[in-house]
PDB file of N, CA, C and O in Angstrom:
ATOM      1  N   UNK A   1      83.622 -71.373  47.910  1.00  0.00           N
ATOM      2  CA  UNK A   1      82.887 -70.386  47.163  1.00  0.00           C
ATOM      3  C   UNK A   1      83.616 -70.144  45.847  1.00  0.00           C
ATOM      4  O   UNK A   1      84.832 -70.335  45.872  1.00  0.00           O
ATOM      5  N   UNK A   2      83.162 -69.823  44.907  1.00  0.00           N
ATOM      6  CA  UNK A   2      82.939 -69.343  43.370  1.00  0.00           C
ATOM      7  C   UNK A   2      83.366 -68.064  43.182  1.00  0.00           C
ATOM      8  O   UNK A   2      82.686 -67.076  43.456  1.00  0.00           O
ATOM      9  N   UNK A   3      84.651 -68.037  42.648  1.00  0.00           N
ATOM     10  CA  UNK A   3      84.770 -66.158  42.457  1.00  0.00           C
ATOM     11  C   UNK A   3      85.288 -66.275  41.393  1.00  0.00           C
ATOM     12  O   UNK A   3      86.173 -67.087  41.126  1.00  0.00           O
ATOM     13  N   UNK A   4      84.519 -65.019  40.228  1.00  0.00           N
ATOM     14  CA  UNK A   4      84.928 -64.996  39.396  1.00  0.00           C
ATOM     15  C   UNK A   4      85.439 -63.149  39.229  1.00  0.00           C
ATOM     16  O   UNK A   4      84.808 -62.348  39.918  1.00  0.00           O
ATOM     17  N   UNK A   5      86.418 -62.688  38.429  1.00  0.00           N
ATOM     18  CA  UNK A   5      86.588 -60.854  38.476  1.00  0.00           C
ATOM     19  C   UNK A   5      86.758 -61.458  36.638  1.00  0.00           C
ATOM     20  O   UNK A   5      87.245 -62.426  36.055  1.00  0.00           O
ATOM     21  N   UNK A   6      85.984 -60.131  36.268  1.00  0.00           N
ATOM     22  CA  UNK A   6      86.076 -59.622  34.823  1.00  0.00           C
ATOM     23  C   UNK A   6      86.731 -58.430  34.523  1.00  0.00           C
ATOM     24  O   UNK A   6      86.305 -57.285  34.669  1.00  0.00           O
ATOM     25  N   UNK A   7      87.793 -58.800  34.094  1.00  0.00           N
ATOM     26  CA  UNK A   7      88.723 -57.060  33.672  1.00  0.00           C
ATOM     27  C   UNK A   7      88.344 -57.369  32.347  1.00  0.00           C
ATOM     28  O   UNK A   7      88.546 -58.217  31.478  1.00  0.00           O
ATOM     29  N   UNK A   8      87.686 -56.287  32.562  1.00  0.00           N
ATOM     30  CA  UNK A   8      87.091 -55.017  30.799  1.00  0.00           C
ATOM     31  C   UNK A   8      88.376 -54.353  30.476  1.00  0.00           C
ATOM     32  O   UNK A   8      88.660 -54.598  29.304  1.00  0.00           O
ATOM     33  N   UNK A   9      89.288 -53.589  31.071  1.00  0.00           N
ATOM     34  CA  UNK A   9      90.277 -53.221  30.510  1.00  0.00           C
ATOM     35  C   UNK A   9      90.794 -54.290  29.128  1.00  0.00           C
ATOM     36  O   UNK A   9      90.646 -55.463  28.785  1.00  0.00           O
ATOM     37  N   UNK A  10      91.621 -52.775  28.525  1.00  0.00           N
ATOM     38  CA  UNK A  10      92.082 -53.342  27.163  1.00  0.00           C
ATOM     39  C   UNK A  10      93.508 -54.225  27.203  1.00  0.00           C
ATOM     40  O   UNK A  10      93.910 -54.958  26.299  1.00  0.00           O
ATOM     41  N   UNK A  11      94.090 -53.995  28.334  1.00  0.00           N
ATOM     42  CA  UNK A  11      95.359 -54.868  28.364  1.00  0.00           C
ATOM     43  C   UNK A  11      95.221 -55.802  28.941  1.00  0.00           C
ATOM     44  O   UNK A  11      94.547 -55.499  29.925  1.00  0.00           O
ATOM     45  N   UNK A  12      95.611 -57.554  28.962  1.00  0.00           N
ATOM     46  CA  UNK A  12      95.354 -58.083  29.545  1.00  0.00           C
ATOM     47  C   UNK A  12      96.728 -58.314  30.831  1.00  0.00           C
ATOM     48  O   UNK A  12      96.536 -59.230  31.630  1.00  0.00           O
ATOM     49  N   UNK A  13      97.705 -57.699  30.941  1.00  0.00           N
ATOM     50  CA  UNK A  13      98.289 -57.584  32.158  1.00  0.00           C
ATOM     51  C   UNK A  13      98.422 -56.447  32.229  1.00  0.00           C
ATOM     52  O   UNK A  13      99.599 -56.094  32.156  1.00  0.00           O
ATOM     53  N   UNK A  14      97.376 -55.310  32.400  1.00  0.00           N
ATOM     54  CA  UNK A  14      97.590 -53.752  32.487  1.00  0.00           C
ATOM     55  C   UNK A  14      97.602 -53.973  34.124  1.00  0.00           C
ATOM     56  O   UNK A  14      97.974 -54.908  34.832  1.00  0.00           O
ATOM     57  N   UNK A  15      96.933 -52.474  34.439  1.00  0.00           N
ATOM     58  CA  UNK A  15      96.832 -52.175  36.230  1.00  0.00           C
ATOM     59  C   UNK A  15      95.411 -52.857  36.621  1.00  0.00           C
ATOM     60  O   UNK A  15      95.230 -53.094  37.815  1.00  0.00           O
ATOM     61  N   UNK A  16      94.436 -53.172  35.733  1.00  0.00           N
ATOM     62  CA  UNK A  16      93.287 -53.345  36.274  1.00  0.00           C
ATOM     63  C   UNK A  16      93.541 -55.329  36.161  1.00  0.00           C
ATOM     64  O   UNK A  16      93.016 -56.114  36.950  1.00  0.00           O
ATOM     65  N   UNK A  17      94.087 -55.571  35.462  1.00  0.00           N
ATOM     66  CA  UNK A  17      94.234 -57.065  35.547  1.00  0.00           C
ATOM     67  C   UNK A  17      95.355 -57.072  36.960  1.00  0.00           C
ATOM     68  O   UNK A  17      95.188 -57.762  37.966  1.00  0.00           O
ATOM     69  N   UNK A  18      96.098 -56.454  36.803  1.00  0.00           N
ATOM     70  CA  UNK A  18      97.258 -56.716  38.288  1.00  0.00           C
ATOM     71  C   UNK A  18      96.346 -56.404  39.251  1.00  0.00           C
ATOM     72  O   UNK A  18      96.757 -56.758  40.357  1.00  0.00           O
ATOM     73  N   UNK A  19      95.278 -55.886  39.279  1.00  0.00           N
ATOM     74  CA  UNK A  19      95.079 -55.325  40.865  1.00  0.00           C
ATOM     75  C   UNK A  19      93.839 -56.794  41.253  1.00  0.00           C
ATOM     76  O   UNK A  19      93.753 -57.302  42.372  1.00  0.00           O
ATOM     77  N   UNK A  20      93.017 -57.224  40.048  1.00  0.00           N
ATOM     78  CA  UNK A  20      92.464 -58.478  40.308  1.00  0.00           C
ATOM     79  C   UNK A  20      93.004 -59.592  40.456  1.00  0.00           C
ATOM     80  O   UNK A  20      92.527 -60.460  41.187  1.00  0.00           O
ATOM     81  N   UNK A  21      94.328 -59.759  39.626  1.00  0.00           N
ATOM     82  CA  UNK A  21      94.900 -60.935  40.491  1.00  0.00           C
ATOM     83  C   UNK A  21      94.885 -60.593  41.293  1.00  0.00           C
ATOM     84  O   UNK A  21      93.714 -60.625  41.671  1.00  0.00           O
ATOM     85  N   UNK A  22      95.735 -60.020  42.298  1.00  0.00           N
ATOM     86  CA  UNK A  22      95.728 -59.795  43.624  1.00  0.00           C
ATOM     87  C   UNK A  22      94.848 -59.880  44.361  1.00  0.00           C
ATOM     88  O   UNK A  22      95.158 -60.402  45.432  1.00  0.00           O
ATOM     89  N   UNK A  23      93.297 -59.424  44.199  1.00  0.00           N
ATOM     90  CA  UNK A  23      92.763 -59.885  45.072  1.00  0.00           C
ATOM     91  C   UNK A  23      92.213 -61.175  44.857  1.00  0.00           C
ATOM     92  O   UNK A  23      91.526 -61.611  45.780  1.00  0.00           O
ATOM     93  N   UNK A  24      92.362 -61.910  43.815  1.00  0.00           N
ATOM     94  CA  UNK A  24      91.926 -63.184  43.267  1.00  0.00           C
ATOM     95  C   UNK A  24      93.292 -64.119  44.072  1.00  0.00           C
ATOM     96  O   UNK A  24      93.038 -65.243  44.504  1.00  0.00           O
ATOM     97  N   UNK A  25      94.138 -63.771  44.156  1.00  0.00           N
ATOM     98  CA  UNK A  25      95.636 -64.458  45.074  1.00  0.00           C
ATOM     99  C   UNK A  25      94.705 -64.823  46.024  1.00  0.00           C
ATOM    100  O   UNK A  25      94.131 -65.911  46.054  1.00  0.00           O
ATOM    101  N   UNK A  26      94.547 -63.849  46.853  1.00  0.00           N
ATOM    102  CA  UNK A  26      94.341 -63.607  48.509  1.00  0.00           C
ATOM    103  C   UNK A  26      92.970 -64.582  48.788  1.00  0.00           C
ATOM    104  O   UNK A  26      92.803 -65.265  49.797  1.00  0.00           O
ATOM    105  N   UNK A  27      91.978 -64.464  47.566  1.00  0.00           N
ATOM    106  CA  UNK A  27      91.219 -65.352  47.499  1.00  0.00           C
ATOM    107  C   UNK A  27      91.597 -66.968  47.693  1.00  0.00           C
ATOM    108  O   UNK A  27      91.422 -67.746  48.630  1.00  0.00           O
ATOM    109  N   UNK A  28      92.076 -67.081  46.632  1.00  0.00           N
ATOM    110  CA  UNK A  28      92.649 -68.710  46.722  1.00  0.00           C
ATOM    111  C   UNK A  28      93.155 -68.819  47.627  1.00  0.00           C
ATOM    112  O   UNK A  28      92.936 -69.987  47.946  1.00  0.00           O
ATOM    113  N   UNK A  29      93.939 -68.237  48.592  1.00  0.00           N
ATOM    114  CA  UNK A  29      94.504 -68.601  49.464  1.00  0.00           C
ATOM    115  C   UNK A  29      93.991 -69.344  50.545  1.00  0.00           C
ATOM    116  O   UNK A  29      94.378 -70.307  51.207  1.00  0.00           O
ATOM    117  N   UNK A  30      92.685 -68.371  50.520  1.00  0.00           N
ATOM    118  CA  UNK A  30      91.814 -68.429  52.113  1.00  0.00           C
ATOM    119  C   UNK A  30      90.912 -69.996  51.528  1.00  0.00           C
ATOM    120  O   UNK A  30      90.098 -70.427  52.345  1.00  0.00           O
ATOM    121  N   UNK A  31      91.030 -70.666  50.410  1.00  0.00           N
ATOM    122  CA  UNK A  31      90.276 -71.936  49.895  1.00  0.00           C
ATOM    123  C   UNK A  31      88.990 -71.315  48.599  1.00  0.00           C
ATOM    124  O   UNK A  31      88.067 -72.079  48.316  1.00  0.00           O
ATOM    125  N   UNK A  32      89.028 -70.669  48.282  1.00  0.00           N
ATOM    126  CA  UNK A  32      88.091 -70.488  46.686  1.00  0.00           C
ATOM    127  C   UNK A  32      88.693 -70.576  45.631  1.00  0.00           C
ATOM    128  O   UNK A  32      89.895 -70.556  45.366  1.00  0.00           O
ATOM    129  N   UNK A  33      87.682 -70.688  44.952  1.00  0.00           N
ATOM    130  CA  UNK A  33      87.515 -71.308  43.718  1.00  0.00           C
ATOM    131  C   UNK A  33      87.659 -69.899  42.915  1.00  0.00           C
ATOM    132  O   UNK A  33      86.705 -69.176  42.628  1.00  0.00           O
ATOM    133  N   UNK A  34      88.904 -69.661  42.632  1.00  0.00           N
ATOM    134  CA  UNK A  34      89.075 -68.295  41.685  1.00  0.00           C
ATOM    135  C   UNK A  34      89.079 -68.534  40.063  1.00  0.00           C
ATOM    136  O   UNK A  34      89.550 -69.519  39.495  1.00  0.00           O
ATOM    137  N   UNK A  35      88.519 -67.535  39.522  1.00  0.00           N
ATOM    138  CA  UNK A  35      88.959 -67.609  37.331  1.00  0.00           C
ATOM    139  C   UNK A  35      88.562 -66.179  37.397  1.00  0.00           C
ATOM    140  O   UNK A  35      87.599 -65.599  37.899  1.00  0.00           O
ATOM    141  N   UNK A  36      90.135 -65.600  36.395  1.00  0.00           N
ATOM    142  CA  UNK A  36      89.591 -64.597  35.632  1.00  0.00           C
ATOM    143  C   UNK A  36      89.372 -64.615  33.999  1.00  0.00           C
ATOM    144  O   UNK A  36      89.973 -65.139  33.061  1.00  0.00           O
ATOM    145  N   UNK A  37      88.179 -63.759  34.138  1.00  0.00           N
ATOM    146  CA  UNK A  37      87.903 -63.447  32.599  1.00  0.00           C
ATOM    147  C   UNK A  37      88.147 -62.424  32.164  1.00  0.00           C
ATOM    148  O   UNK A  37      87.748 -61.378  32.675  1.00  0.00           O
ATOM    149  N   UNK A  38      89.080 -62.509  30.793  1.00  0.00           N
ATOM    150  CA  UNK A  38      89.493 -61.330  30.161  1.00  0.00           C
ATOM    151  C   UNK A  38      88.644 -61.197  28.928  1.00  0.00           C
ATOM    152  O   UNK A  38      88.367 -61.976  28.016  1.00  0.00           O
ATOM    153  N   UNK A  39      88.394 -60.237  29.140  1.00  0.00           N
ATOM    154  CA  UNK A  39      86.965 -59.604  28.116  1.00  0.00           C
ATOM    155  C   UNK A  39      87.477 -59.307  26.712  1.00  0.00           C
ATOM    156  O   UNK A  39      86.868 -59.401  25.646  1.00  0.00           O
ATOM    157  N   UNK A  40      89.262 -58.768  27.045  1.00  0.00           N
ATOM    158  CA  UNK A  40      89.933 -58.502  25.894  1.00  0.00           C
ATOM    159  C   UNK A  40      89.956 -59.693  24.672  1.00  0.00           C
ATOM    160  O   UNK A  40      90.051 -59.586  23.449  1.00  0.00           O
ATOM    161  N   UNK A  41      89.858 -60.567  25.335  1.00  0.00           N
ATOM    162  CA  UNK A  41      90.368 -62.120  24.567  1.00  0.00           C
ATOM    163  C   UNK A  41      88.962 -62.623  23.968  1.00  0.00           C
ATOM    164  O   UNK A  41      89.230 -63.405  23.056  1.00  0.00           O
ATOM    165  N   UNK A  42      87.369 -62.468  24.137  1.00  0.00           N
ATOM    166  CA  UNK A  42      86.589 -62.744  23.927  1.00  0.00           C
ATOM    167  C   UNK A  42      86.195 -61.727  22.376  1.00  0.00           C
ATOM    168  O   UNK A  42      86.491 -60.616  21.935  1.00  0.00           O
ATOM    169  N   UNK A  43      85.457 -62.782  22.005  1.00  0.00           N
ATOM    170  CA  UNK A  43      85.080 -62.396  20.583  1.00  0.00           C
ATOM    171  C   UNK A  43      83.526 -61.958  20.640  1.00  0.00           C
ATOM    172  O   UNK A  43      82.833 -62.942  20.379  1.00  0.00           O
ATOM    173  N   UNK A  44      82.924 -61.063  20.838  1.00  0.00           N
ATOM    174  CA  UNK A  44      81.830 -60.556  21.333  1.00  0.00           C
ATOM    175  C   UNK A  44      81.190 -59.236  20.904  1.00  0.00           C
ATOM    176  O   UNK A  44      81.920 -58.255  20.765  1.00  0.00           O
ATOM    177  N   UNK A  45      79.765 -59.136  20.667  1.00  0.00           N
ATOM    178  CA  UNK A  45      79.096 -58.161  19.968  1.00  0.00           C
ATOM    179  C   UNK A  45      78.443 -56.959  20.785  1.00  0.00           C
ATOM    180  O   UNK A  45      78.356 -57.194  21.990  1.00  0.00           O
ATOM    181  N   UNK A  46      78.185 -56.286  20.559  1.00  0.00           N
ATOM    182  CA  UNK A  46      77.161 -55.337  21.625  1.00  0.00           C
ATOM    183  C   UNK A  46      75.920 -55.809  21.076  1.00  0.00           C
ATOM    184  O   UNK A  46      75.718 -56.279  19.956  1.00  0.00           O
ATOM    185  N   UNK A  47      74.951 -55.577  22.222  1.00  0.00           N
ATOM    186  CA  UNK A  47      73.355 -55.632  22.331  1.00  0.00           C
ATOM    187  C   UNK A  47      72.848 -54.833  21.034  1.00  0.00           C
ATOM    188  O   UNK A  47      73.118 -53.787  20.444  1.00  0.00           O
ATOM    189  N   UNK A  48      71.697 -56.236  20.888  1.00  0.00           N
ATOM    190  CA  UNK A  48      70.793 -55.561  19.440  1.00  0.00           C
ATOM    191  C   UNK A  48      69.752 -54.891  19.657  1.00  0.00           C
ATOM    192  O   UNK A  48      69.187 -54.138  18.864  1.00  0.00           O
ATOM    193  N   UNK A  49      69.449 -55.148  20.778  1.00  0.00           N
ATOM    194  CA  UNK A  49      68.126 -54.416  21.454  1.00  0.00           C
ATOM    195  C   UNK A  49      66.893 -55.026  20.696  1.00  0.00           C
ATOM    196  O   UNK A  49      65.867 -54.554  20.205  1.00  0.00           O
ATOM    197  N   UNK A  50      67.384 -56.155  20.804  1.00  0.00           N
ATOM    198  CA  UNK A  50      65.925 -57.219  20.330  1.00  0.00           C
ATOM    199  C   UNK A  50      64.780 -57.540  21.519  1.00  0.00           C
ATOM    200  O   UNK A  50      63.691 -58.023  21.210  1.00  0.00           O
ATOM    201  N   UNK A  51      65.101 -57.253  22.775  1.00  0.00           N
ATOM    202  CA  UNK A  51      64.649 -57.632  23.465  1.00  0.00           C
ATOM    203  C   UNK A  51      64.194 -59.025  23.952  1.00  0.00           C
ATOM    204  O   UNK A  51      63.278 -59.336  24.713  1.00  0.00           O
ATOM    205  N   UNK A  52      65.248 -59.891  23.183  1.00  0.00           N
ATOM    206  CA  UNK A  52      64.549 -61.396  23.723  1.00  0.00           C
ATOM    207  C   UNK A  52      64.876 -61.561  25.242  1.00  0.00           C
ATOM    208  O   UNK A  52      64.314 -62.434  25.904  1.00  0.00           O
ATOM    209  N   UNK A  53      65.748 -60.750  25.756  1.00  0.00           N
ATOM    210  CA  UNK A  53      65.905 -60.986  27.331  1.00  0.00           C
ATOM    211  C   UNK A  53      65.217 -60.435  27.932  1.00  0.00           C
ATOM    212  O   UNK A  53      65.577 -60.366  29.107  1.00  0.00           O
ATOM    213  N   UNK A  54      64.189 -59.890  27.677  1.00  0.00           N
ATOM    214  CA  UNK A  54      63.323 -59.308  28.470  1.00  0.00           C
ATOM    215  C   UNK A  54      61.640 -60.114  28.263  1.00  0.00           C
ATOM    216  O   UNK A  54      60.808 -59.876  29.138  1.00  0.00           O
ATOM    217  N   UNK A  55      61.411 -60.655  27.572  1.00  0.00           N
ATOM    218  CA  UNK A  55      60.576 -61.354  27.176  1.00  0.00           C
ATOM    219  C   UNK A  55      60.428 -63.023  27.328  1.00  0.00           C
ATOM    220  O   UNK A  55      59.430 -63.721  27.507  1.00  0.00           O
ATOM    221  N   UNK A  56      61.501 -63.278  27.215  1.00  0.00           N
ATOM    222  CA  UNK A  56      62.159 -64.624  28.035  1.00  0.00           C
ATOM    223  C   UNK A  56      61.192 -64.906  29.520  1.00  0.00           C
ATOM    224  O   UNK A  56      61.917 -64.577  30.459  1.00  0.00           O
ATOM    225  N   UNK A  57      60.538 -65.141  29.773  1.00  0.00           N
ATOM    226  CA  UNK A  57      59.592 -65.514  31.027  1.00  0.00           C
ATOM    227  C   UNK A  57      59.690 -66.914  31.552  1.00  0.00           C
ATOM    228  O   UNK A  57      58.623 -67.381  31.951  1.00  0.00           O
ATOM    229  N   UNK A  58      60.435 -67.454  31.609  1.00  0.00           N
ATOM    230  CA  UNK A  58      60.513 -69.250  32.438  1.00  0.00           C
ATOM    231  C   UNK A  58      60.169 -68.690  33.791  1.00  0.00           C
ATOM    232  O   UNK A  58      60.474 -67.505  33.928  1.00  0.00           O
ATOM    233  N   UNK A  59      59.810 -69.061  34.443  1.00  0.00           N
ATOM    234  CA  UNK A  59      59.882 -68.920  35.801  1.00  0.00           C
ATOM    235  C   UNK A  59      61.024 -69.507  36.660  1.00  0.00           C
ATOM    236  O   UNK A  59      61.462 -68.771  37.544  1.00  0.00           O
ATOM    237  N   UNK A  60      61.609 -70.842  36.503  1.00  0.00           N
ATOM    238  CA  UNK A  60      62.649 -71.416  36.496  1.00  0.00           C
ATOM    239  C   UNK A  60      63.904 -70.907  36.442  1.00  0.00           C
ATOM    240  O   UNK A  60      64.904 -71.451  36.910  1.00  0.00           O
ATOM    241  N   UNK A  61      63.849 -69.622  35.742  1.00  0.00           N
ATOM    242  CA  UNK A  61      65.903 -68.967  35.478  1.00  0.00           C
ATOM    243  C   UNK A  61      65.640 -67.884  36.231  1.00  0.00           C
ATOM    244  O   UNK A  61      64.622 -67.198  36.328  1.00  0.00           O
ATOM    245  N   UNK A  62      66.743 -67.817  36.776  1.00  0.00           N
ATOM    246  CA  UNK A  62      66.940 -66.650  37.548  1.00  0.00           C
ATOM    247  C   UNK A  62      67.064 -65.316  36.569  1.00  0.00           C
ATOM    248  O   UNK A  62      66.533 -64.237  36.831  1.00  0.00           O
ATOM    249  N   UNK A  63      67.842 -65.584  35.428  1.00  0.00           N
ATOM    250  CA  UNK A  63      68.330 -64.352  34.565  1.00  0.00           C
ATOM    251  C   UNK A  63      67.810 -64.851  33.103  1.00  0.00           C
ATOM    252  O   UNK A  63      67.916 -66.013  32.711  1.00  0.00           O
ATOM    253  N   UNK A  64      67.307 -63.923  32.460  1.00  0.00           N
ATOM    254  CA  UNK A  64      66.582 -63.986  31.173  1.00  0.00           C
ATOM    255  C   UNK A  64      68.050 -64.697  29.891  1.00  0.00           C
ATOM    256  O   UNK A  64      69.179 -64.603  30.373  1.00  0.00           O
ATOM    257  N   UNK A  65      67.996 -65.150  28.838  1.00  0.00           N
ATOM    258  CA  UNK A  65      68.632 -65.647  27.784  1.00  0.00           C
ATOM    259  C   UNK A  65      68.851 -64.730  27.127  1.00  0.00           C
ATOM    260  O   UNK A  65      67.922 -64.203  26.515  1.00  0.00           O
ATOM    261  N   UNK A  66      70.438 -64.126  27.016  1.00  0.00           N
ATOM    262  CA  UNK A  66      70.728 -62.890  25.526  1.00  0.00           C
ATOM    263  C   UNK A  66      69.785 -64.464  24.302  1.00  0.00           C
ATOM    264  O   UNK A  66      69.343 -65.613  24.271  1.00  0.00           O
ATOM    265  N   UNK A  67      70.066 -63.124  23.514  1.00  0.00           N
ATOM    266  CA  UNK A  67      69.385 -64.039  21.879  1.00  0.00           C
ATOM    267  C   UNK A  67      71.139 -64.236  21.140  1.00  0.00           C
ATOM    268  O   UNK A  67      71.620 -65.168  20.495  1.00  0.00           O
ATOM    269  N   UNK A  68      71.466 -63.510  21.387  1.00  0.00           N
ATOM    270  CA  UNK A  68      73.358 -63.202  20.950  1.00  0.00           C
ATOM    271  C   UNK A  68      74.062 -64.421  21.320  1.00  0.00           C
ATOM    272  O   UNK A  68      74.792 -64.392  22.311  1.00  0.00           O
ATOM    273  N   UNK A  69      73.886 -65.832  20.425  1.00  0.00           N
ATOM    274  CA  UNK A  69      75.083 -66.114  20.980  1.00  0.00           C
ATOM    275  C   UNK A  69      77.108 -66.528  20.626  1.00  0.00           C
ATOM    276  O   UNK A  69      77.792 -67.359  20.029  1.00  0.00           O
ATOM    277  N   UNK A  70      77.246 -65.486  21.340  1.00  0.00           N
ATOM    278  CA  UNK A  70      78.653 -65.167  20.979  1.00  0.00           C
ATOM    279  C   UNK A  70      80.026 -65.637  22.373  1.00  0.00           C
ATOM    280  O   UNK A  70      79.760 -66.129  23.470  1.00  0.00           O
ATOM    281  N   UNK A  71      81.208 -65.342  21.929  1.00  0.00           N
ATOM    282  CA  UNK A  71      81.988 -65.679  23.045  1.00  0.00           C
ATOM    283  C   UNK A  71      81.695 -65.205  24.880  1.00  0.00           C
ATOM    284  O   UNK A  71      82.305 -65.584  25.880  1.00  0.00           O
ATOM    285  N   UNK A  72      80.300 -64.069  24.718  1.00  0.00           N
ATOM    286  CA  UNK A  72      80.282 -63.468  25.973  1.00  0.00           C
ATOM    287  C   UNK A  72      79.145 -64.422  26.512  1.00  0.00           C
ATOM    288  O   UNK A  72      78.669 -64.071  27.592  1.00  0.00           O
ATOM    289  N   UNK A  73      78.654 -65.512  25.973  1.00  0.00           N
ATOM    290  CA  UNK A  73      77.685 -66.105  26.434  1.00  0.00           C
ATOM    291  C   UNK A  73      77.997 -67.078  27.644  1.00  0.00           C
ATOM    292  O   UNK A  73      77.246 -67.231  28.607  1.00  0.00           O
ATOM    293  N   UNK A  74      78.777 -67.485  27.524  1.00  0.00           N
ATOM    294  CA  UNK A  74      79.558 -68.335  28.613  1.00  0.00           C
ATOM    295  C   UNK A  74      79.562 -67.675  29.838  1.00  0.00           C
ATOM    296  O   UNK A  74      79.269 -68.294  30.860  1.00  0.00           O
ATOM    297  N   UNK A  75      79.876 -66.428  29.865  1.00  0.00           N
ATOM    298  CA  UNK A  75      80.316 -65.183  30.995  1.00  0.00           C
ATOM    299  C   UNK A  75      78.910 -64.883  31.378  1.00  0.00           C
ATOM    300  O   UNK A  75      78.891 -64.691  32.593  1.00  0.00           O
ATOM    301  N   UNK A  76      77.436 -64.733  30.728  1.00  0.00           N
ATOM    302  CA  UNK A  76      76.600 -63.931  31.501  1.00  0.00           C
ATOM    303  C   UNK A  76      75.726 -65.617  31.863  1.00  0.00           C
ATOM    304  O   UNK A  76      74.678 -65.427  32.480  1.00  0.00           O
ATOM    305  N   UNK A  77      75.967 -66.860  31.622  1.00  0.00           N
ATOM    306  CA  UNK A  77      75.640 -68.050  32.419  1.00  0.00           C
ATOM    307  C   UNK A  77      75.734 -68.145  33.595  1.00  0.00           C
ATOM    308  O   UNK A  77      75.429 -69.198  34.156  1.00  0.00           O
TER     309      UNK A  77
END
């Protein structure tokens, strides 16, 4: 299995990154597939409220397409 944890915190070895390794350790251990993403390190915009993700209709994707694409695009794939 696939695990990914996103620390939003602003430090990237603060308490909220230490407490996801840890459970990202315990993960790998048991055989998954661990990555963390640090949000701090990404170069990324807030929502324009264009609404192309909501209008986006494929039937095919599970999750609609931001129109934004920036370093956070990788992360909501």
């Amino acid at each position: 299995m696939k695990i990914t944890a996103i620390n939003a915190g602003p430090r990237a070895r603060g308490n909220t990154a230490a407490l996801l390794n840890c459970a990202l350790d315990i993960a790998a251990l048991e055989g998954h597939d661990v990555k963390l993403i640090q949000l701090s390190e990404l170069t990324f915009k807030g929502c324009r409220s264009c609404f192309v993700c909501k209008l986006d209709k494929e039937p095919n994707r599970s999750q609609a397409a931001c129109a934004v694409k920036d370093g956070l695009s990788e992360v909501l794939t």
